[in-house]
Backbone bond lengths (Angstrom), bond angles and torsions (degrees), N, CA, C in turn:
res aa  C-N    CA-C-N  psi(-1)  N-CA   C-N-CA  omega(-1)  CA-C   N-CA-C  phi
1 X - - - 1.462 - - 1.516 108.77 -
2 X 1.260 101.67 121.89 2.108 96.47 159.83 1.248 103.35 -82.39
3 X 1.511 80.66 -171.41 1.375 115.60 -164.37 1.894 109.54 -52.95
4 X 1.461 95.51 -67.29 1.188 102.64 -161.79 1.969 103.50 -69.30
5 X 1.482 122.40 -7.86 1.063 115.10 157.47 1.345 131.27 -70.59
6 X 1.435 123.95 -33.59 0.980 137.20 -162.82 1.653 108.94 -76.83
7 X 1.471 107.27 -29.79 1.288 134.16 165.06 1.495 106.06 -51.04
8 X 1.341 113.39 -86.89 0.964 111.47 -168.69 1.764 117.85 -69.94
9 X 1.245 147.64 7.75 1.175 151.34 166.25 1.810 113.75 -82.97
10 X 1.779 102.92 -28.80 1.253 118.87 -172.48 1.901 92.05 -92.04
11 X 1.038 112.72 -32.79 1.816 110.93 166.09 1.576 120.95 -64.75
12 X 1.144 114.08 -38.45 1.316 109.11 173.46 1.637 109.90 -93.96
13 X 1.386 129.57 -11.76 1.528 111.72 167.65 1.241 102.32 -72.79
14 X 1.565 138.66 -20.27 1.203 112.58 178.37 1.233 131.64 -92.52
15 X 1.438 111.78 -5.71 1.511 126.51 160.77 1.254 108.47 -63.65
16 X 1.367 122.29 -56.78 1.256 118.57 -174.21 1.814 125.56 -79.98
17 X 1.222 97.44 -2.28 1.633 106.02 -162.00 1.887 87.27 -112.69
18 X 1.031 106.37 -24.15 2.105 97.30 -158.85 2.175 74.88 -110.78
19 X 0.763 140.76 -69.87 1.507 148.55 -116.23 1.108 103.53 -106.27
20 X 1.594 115.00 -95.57 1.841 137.54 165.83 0.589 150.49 -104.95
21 X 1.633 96.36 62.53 1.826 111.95 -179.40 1.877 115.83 -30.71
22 X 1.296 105.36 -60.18 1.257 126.35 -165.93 1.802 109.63 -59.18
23 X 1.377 99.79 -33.12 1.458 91.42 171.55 1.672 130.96 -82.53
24 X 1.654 110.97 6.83 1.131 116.43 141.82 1.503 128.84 -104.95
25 X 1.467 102.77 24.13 1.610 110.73 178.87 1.885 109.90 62.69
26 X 1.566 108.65 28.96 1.373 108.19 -179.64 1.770 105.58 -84.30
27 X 1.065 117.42 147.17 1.892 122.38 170.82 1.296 95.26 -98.85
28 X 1.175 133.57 112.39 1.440 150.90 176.23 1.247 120.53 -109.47
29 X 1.927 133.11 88.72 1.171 141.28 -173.08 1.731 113.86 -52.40
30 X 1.426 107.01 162.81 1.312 106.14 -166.61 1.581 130.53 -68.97
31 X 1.962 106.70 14.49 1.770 117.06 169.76 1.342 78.95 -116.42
32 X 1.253 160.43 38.22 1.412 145.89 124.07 1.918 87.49 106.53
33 X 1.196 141.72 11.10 1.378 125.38 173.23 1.269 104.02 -86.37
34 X 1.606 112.10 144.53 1.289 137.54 -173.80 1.753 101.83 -136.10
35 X 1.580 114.12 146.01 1.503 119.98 -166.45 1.670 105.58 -61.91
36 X 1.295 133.94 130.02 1.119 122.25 168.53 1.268 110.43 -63.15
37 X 0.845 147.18 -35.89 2.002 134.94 163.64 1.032 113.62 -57.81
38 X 1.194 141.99 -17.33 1.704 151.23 -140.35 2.088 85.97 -116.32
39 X 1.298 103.68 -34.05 1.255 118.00 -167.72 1.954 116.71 -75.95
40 X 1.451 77.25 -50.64 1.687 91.94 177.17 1.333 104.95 -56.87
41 X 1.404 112.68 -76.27 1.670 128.38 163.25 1.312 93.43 -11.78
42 X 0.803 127.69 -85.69 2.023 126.98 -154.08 1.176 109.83 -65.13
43 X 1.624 132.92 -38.90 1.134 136.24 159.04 1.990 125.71 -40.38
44 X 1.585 86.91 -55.00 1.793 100.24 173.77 1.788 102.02 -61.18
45 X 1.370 121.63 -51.06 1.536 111.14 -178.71 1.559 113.24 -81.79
46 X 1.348 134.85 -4.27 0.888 127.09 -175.67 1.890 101.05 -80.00
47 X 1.515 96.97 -51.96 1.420 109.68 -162.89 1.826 111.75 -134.82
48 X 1.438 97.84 92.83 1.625 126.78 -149.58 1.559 89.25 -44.92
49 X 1.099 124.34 -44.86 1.155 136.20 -136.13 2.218 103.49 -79.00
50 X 1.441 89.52 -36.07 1.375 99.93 159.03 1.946 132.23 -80.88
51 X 1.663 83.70 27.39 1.728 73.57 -175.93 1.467 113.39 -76.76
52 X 1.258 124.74 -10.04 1.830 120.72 173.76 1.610 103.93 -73.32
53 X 1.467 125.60 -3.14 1.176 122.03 176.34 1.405 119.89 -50.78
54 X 1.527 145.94 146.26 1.498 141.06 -173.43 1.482 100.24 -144.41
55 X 1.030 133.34 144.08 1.452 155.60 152.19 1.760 105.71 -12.92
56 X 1.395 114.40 -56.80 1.594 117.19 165.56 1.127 117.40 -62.60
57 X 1.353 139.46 1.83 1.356 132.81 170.57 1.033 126.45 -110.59
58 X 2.006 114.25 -12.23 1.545 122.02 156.15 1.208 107.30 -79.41
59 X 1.065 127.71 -15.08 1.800 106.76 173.43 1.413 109.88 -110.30
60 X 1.567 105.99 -4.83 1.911 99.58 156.24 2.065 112.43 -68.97
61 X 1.191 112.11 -31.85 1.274 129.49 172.05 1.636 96.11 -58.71
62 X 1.155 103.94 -68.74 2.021 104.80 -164.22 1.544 106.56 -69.46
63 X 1.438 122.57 -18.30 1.684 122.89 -178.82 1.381 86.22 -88.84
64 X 1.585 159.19 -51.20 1.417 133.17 -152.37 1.534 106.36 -111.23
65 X 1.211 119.50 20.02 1.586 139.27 157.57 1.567 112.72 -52.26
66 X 1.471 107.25 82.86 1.852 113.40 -173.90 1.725 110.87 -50.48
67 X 1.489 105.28 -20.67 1.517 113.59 170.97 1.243 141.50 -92.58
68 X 1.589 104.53 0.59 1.444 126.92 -165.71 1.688 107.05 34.44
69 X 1.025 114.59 67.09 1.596 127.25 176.21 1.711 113.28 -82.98
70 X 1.131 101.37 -20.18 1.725 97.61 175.69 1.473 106.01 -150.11
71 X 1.077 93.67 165.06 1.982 103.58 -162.92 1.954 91.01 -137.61
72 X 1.705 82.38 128.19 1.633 94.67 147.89 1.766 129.67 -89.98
73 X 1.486 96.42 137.71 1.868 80.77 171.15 1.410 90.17 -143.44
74 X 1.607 116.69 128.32 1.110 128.41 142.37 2.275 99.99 80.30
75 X 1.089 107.79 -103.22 1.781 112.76 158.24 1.475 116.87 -116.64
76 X 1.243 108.59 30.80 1.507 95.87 -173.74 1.715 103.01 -135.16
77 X 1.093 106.96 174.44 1.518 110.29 178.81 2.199 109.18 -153.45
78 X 1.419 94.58 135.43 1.217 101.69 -178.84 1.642 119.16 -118.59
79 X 1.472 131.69 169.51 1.599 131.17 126.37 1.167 106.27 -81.96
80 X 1.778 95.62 143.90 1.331 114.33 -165.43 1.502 96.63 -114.37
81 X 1.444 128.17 16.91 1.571 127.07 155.95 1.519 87.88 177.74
82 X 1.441 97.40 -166.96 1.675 122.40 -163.02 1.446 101.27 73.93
83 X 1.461 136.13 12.11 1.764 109.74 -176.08 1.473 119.42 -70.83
84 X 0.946 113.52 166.01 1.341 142.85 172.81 1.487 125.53 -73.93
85 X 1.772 90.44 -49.35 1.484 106.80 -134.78 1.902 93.43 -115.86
86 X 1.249 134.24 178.84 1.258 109.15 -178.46 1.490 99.19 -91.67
87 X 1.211 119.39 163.51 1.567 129.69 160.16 1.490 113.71 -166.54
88 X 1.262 105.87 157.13 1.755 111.79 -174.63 1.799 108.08 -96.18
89 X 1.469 96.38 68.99 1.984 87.89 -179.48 1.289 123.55 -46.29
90 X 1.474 127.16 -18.11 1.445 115.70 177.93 1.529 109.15 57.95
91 X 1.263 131.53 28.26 1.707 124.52 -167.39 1.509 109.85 -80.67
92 X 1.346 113.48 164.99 1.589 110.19 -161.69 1.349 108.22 -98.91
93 X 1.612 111.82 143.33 1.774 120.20 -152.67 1.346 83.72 -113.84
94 X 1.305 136.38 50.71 1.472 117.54 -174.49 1.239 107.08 -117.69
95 X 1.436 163.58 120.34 1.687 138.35 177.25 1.511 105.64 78.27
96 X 1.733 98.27 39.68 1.798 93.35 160.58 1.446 116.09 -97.63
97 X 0.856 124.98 153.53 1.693 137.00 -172.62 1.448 111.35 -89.53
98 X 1.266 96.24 131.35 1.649 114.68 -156.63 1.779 104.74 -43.50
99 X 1.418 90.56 -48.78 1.733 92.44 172.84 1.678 129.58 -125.20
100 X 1.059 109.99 168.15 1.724 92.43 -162.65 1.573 92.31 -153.61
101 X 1.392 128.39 162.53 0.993 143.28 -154.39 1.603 113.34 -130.18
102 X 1.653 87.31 140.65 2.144 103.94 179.09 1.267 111.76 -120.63
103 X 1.207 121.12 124.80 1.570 120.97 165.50 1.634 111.87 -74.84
104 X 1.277 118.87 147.58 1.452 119.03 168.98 1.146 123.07 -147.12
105 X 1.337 149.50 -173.14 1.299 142.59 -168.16 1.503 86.27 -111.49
106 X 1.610 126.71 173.50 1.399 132.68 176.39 1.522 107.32 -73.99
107 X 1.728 96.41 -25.25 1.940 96.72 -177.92 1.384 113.80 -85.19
108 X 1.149 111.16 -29.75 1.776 107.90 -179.52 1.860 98.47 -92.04
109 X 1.048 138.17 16.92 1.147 120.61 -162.84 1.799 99.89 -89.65
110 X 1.214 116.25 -39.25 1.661 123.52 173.28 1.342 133.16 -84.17
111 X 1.821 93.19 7.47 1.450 106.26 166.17 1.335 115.23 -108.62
112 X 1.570 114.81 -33.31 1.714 108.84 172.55 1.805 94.65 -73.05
113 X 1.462 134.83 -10.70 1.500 103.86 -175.24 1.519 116.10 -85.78
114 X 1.569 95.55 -15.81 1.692 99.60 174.21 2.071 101.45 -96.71
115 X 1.287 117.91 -19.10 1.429 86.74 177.59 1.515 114.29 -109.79
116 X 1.092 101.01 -2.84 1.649 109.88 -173.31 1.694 115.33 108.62
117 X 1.553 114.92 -165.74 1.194 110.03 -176.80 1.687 90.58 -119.40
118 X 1.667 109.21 158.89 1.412 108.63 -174.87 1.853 82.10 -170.15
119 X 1.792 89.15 153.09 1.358 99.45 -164.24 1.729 100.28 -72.68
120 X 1.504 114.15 136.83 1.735 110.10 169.68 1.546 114.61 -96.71
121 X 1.208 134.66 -88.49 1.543 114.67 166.25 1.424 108.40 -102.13
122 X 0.857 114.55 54.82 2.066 112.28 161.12 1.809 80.09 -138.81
123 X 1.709 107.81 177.79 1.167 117.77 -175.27 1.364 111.87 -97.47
124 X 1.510 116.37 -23.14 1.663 131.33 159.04 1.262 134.19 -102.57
125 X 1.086 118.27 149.33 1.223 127.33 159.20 1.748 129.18 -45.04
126 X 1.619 129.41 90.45 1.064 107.68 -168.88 1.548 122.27 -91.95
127 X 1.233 124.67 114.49 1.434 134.36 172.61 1.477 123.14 -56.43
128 X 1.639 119.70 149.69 1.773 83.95 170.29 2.322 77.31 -132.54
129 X 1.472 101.73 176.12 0.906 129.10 -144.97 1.869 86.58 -94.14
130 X 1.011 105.75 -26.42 1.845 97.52 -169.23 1.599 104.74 -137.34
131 X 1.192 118.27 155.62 1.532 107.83 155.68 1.680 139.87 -52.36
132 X 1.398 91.51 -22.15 1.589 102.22 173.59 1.666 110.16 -76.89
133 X 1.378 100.99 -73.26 2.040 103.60 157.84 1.052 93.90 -6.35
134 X 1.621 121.49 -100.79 1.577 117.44 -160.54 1.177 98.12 -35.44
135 X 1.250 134.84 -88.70 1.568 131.73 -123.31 1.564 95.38 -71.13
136 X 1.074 149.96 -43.72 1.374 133.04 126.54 1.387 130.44 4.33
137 X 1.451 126.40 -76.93 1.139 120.06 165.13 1.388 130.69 -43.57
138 X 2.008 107.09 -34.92 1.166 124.69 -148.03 1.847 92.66 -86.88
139 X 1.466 121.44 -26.18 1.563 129.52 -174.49 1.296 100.51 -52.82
140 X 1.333 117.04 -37.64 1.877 127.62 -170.71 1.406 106.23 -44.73
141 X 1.041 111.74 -35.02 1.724 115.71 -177.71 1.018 124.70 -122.20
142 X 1.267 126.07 -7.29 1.737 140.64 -176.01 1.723 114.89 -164.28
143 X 1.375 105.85 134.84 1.426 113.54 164.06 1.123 111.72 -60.84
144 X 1.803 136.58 -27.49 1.395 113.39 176.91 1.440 131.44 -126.71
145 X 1.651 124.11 52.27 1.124 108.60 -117.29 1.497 91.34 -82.05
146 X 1.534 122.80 -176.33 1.385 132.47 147.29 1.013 142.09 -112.12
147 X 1.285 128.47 130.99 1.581 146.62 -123.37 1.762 87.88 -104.74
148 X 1.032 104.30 128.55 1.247 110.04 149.79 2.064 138.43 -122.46
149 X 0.763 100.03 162.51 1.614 86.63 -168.63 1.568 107.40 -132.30
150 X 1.900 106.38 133.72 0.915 116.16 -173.48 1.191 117.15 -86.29
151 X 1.033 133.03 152.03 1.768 129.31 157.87 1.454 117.11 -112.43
152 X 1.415 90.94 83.79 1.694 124.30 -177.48 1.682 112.50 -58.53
153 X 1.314 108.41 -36.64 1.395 99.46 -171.84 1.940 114.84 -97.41
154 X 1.419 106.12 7.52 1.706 132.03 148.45 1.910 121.63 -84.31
155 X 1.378 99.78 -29.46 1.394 87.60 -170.88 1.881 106.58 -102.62
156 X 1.986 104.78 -12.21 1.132 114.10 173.31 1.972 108.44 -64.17
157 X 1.454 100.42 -48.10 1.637 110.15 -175.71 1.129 102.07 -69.50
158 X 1.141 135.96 16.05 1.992 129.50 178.71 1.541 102.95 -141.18
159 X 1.831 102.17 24.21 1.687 98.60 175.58 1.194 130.88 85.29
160 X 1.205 138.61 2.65 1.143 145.20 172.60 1.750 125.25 -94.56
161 X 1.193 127.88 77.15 1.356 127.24 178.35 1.793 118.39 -45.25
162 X 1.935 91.37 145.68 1.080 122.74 176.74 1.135 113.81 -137.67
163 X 1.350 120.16 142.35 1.657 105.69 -165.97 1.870 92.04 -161.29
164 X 1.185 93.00 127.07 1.683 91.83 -175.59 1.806 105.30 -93.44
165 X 1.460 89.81 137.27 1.517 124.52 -170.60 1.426 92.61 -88.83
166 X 1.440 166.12 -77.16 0.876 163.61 36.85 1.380 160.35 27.28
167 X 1.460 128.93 145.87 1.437 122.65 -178.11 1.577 117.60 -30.94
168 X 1.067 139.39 -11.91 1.398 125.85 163.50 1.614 106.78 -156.96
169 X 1.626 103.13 38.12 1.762 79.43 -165.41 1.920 81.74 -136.41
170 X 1.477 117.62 149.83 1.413 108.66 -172.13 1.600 91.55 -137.75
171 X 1.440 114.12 149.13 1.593 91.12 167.73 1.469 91.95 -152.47
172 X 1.604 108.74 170.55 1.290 140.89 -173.05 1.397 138.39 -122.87
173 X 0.899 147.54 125.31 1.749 124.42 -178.32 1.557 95.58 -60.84
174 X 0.793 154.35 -32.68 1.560 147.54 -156.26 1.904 108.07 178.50
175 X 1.157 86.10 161.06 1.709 95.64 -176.89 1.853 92.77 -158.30
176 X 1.473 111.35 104.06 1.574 136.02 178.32 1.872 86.01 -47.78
177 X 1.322 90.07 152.07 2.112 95.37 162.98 1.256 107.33 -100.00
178 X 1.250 119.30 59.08 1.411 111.87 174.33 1.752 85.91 -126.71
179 X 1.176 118.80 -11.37 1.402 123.54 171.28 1.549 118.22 -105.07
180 X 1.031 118.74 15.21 2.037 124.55 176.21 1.619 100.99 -123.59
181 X 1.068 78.56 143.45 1.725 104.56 165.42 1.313 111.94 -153.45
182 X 1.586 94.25 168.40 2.071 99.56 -175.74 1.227 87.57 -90.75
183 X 1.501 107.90 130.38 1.796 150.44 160.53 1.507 85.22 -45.40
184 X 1.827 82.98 159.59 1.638 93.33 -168.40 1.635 72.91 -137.00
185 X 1.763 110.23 122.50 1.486 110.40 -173.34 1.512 97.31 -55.96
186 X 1.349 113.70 158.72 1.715 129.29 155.48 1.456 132.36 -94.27
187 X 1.055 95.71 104.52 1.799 101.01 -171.23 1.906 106.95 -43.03
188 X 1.285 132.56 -34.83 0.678 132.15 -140.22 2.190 110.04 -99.55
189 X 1.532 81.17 -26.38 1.727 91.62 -168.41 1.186 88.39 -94.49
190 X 1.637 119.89 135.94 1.296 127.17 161.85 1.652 126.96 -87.07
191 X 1.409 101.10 131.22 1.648 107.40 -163.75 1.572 110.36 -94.65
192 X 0.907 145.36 116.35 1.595 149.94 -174.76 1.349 95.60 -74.55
């Protein structure tokens, strides 16, 4: 696969894997896995152009994924955040990091600290794993964003789940603002 394939195969699993299942006629169980053959199939008729596509090349896509954005299990293949749509991820709360990070715009930044964080068009809350992550994530929408930082292992002991979706990405149904504050950059981690 090149470049510009790999692109576009990783663009349409996430339409179809986070968004509209249904508009490739996929049956998608209630943690969002769909059959990896069931997948290819819909992929080759969806988008002609991928009919040399094979089963080893969606999980060559999901194994060199720097974001771990989708997970294989067993015959099936999922997104492991960005949804749309509702689903019960079940993701694992085990080895989360005491604190975790929010990107924000400068205008919403003094409104999620007085109302909290709550999902806007995805169904979760997405976390990122470092201060750089965020501010990364946070460029997507703003040249400057501001970082905020959770204190995950306070809002975990008072009941509130966190469950990591991926190599740097954690999410939540909600996180109260009695647990965020503005990040204090780190001299030490380098931010791209």
């Amino acid at each position: 696969m090149n470049e510009d394939e790999l692109e576009r195969i990783g663009r349409t699993m996430a339409g179809a894997l986070r968004h509209f299942p249904e508009n490739f006629g996929l049956e998608m169980d209630d943690q969002g896995f769909v059959n990896l053959r069931d997948f290819v199939r819909a992929l080759q008729r969806h988008q002609r152009r991928f009919h040399w596509v094979r089963p080893h090349h969606i999980i060559a896509v999901i194994e060199t994924d720097p974001k771990g954005r989708y997970q294989v299990s067993n015959e099936s293949i999922r997104a492991t955040y960005g949804h749309s749509i509702e689903l019960d991820l079940r993701l694992p709360t085990d080895n989360i990091p005491e604190e975790l990070y929010y990107p924000t715009t400068p205008e919403e930044a003094d409104i999620i600290l007085e109302t909290g964080l709550k999902p806007s068009d995805r169904k979760m809350v997405h976390l990122s794993k470092t201060y750089g992550d965020a501010m990364n994530a946070g460029r997507v929408r703003t040249d400057e964003p501001i970082i905020l930082t959770i204190d995950v292992e306070s809002a975990m002991a008072d009941g509130y789940t966190v469950g990591r979706a991926g190599r740097t990405v954690y999410l939540a149904k909600e996180i109260p603002a009695e647990y965020l504050r503005k990040a204090e950059e780190p001299e030490e981690e380098e931010i791209i």
